[in-house]
N, C-alpha and C positions, 0 to 999 in steps of 0.2 A: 634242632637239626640232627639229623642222623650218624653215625660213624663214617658213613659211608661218603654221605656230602660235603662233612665235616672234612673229610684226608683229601677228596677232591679238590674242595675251595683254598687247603693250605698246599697244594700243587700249581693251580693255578696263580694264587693269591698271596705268596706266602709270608708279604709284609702284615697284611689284614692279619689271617690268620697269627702271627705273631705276636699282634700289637690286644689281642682278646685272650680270656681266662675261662675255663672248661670250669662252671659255678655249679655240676650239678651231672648228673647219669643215670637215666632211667635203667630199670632190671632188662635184660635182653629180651628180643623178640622174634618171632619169625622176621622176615625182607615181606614187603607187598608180594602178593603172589601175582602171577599172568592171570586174567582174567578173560572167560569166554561166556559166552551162553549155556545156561545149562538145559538146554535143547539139544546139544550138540550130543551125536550116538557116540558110542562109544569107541568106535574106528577113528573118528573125526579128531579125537583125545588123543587116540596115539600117535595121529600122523602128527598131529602139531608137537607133542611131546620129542617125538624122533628128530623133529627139524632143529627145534629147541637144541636136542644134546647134538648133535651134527654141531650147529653152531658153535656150543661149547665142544667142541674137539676138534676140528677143522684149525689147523695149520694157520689157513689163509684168513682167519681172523683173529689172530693168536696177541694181534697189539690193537687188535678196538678191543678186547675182553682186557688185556693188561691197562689200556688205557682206562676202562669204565672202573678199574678194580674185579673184575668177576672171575673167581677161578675157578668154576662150575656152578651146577645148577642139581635140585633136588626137588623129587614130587612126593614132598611130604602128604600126610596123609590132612584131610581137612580140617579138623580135628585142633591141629595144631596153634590155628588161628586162633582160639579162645584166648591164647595168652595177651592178646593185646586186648580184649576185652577186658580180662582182669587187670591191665595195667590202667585201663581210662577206667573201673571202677573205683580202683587204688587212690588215681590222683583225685577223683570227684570226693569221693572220700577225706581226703585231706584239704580241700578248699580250692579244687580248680576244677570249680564245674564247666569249663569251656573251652575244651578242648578243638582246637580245628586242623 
């Protein structure tokens, strides 16, 4: 489970969460990125990019972004993804070739 779902589930849940022990913590990673075609021109990128930060700074969603935890947003460069590849070559490496 992620950091992220992890502090959700002990919001929601916070007996569960309570009653379990954090055995373990992978090296950080980028978040899943938004995910589109990559057919899309390059106008099509930024209008959705724009909506994107709109959302993240628009007032009037200022408690679904506090509720989700999200306190902005970044368009790293792509690049940046490897690292989870290096982290699932790390663990295969150490004996958990199956990761899902």
């Amino acid at each position: 489970i992620d950091c992220v779902g992890w502090s959700l589930a002990a919001r929601v849940f916070p007996d569960l969460a309570a009653s379990l022990e954090v055995i373990g913590q992978s090296p950080s990673a980028p978040m899943l990125p938004y995910v589109t075609s990559s057919q899309r021109l390059p106008q099509e990128l930024d209008a959705m990019r724009c909506g994107i930060l709109k959302a993240a700074e628009s007032k009037e969603f200022s408690e679904v972004r506090a509720g989700l935890l999200i306190d902005g947003f970044d368009f790293p460069p792509a690049d940046i993804y490897r690292r989870i590849d290096e982290i699932e070559n790390d663990a295969i490496e150490a004996g958990y070739p199956n990761l899902i």
